[in-house]
N, C-alpha and C positions, 0 to 999 in steps of 0.2 A: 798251933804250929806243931809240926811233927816234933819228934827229938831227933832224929837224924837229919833230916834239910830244913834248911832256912825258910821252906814255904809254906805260906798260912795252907791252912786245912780247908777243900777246896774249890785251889787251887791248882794247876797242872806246874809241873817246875818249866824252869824257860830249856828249850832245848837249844842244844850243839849247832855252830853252823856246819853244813855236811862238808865233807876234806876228801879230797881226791887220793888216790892211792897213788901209787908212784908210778907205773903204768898198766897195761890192758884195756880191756875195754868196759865202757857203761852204755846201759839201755838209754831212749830220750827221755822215759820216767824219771833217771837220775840225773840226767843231763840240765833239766828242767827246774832243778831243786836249785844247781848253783846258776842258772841262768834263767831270772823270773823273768819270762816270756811266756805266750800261748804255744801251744803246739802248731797253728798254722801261723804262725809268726816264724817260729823257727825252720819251717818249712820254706818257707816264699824267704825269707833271708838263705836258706841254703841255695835254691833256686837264683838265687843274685848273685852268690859268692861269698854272702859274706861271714857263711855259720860253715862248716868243715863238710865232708862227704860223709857216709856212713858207710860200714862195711857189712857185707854179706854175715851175718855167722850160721843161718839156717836158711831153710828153703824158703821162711817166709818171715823169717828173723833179721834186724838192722842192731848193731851197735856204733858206736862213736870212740875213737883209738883216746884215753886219758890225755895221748900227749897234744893232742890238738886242742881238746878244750882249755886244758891248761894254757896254752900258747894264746888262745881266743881272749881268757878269762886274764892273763899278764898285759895283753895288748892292748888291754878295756872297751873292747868292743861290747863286752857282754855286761 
């Protein structure tokens, strides 16, 4: 064991579950982390209605507005 964390030697420590910021936007990379789904899962559920729209931020760039996932993720869909 180390002398600063409680993890045997190794080991990796257990990590954080990831926390949404309060708002702006995340890439689906991130989106994915609080919503364990595939990437075409979350795709074909956008396609139905039932995952949020993405928005433009570059010409070939999508994000996802925090406060919708949030809203996804209270509603327990995800």
């Amino acid at each position: 064991m180390n002398a600063n964390d409680n993890t045997p030697s190794g080991q990796t420590p257990p990590t954080t579950p990831p926390t949404l910021p309060a708002t702006g936007l995340m890439r689906l990379s991130r989106v994915l982390e609080l919503i364990p789904i595939s990437r075409s899962s979350f795709y074909a559920g956008q396609a139905k209605g039932i995952y949020p729209p993405s928005v433009a931020i570059g010409p070939r760039a999508r994000a996802y507005r925090v406060e919708d996932i949030r809203a996804l993720i209270e509603k327990g869909v995800a």
